[in-house]
MDTraj code that builds the backbone (N, CA, C; nanometers):
import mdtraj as md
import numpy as np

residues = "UNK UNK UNK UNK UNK UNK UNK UNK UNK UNK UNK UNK UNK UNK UNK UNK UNK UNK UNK UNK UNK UNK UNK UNK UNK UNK UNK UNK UNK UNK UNK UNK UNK UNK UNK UNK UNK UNK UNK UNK UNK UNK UNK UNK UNK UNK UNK UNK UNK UNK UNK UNK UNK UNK UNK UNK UNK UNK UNK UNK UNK UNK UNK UNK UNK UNK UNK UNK UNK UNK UNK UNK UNK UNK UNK UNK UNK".split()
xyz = np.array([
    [24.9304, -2.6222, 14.3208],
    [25.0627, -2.6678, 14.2851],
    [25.1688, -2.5989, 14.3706],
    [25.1407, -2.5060, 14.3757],
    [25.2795, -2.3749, 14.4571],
    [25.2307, -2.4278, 14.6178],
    [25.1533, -2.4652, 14.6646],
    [25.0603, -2.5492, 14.7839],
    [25.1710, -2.6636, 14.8346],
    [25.1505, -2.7568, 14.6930],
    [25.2475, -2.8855, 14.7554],
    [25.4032, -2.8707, 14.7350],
    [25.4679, -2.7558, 14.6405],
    [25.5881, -2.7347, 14.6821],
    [25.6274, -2.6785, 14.7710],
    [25.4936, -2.6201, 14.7946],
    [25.5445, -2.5472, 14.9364],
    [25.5893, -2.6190, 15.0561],
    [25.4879, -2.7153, 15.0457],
    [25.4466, -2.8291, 15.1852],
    [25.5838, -2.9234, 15.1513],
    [25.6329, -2.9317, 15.0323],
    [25.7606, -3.0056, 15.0312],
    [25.8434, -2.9134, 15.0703],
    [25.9150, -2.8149, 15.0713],
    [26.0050, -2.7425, 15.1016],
    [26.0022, -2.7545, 15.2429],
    [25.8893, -2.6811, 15.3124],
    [25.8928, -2.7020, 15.4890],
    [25.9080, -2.8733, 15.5218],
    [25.8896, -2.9182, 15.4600],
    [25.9064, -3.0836, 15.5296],
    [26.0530, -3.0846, 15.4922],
    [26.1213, -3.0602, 15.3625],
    [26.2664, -3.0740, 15.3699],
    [26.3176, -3.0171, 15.4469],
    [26.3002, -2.8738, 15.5255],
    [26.3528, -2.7944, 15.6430],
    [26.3745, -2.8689, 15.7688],
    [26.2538, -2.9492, 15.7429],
    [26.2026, -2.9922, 15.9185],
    [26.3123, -3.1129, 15.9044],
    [26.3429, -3.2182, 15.7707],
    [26.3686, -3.3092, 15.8015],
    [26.5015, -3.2541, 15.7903],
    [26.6087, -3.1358, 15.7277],
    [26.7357, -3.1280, 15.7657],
    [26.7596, -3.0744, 15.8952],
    [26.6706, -3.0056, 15.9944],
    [26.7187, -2.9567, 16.1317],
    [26.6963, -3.1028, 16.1863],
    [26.6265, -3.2066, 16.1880],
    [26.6444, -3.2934, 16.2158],
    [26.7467, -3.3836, 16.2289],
    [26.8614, -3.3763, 16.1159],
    [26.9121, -3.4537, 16.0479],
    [27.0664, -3.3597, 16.1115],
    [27.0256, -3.2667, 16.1537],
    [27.1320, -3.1310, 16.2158],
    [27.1520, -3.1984, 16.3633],
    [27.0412, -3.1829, 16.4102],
    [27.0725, -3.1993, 16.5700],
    [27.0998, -3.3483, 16.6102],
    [27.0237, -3.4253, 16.4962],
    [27.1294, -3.6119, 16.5537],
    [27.2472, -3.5702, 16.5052],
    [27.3161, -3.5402, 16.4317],
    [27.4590, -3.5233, 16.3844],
    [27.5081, -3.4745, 16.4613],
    [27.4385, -3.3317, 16.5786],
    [27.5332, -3.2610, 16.6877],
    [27.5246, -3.3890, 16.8080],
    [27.3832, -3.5218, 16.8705],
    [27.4371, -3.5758, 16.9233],
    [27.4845, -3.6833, 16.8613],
    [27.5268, -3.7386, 16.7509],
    [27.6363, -3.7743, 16.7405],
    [27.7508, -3.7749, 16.7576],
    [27.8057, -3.6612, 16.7504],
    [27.9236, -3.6043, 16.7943],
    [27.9625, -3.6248, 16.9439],
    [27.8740, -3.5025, 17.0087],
    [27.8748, -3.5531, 17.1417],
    [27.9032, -3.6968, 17.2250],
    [27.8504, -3.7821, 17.1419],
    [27.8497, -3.9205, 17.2059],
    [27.9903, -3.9819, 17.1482],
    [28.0288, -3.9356, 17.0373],
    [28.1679, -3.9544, 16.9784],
    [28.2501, -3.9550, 17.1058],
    [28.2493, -3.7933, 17.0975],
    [28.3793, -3.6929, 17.2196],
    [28.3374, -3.7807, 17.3259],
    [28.2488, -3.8352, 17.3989],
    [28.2132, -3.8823, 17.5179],
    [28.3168, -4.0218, 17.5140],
    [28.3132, -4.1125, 17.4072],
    [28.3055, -4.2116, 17.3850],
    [28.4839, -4.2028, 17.3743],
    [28.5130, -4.1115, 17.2732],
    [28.7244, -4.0931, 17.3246],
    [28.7327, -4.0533, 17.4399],
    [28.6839, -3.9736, 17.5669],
    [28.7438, -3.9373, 17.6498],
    [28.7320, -4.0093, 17.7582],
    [28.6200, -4.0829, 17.7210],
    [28.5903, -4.1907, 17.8835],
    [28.6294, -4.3265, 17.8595],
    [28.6561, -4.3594, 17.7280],
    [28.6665, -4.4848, 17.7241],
    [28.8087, -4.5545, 17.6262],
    [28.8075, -4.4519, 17.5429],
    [28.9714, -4.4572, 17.4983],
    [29.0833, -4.4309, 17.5327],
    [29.1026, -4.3248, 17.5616],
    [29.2443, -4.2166, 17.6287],
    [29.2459, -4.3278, 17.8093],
    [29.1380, -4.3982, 17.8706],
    [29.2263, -4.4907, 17.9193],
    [29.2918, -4.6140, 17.9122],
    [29.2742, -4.6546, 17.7602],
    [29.3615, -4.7552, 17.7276],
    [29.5196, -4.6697, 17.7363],
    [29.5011, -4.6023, 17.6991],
    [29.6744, -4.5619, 17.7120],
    [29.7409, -4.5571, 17.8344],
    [29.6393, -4.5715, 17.9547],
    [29.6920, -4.5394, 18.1039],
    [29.6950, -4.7226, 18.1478],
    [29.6482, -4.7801, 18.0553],
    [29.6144, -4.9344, 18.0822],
    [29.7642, -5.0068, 18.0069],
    [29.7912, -4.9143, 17.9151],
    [29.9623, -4.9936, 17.8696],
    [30.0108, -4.9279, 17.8811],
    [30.0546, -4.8137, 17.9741],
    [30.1437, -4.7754, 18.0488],
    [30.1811, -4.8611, 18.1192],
    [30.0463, -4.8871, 18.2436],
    [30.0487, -4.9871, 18.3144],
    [30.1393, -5.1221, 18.3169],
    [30.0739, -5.1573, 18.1693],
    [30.1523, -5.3145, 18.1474],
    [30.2607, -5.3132, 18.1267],
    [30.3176, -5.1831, 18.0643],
    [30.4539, -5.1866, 18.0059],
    [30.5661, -5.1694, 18.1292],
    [30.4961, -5.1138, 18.2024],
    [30.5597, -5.0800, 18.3741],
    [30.5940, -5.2153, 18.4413],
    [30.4608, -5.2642, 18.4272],
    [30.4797, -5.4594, 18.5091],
    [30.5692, -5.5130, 18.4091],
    [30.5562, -5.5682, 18.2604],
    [30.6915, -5.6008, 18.2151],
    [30.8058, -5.6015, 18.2337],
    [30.8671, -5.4802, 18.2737],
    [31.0080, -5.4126, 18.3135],
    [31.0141, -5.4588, 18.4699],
    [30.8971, -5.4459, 18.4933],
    [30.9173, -5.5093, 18.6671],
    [30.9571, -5.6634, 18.6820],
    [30.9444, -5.6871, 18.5837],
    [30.9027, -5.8794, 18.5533],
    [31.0305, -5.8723, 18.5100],
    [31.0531, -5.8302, 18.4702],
    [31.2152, -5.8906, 18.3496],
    [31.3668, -5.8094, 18.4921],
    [31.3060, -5.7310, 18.5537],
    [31.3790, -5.6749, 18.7064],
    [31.4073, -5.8010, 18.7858],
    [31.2435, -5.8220, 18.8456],
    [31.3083, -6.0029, 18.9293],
    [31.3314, -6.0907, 18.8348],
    [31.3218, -6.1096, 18.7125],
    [31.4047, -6.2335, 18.6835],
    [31.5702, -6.2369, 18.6545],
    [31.5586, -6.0471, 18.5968],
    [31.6862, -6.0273, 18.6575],
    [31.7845, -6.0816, 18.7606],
    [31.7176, -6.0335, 18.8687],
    [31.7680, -6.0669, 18.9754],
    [31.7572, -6.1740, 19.0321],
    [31.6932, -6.2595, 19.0408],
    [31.6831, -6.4223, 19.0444],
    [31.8197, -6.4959, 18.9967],
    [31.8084, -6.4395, 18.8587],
    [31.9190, -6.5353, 18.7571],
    [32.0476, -6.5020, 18.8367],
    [32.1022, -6.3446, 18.8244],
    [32.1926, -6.2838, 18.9042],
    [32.2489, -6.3785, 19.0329],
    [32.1403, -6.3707, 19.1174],
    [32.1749, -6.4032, 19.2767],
    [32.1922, -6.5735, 19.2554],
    [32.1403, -6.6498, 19.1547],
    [32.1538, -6.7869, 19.1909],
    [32.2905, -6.8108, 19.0991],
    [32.3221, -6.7087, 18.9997],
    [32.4583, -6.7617, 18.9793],
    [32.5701, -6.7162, 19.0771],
    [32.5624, -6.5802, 19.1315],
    [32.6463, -6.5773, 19.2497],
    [32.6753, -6.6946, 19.3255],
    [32.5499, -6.6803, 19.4146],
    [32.5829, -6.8505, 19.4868],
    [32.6378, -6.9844, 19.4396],
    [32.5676, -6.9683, 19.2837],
    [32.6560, -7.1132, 19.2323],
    [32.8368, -7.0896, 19.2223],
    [32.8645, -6.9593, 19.2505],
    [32.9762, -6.8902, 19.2285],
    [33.0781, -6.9458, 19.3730],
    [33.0223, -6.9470, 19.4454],
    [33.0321, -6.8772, 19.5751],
    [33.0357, -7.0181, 19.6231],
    [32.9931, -7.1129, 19.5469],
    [32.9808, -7.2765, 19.5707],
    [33.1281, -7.3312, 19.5064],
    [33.1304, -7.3161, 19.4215],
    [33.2120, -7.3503, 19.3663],
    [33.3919, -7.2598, 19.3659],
    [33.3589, -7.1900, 19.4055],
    [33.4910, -7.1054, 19.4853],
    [33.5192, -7.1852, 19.6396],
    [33.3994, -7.2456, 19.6814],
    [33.4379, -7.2795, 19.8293],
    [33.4524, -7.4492, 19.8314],
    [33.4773, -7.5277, 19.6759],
    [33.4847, -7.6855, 19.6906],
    [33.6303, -7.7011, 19.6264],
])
top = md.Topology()
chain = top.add_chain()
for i, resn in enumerate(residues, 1):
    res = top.add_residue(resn, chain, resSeq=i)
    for name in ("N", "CA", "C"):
        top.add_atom(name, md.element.get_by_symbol(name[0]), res)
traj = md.Trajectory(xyz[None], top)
């Protein structure tokens, strides 16, 4: 009897260091998984938010320069 609790106790050991070291690579693959593959979405809408402002710049300036000229038309008829 003291035999098979025994033999249960070491199998519960074996199966929590088990149950220890997937949990440490778990982790690992976590941290891997924010630093390589998340933290550059934030460099990816930087990005976009940069081209936006660039976009709304020339249409800026589009709108700007063609009302000048319509300006510049109509000052000279």
């Amino acid at each position: 009897m003291i035999g098979g609790f025994g033999a249960v106790v070491v199998l519960m050991i074996i199966i929590a260091a088990v149950g220890y070291m997937s949990m440490n690579t778990i982790n690992q693959g976590s941290e891997s998984l924010y630093t390589d593959q998340t933290l550059p979405i934030r460099e990816v809408s930087s990005a976009n938010s940069a081209l936006w402002k660039l976009r709304g710049i020339c249409i800026n300036s589009l709108v700007f320069r063609r009302a000048r000229r319509n300006k510049k038309r109509s000052k000279g008829t």
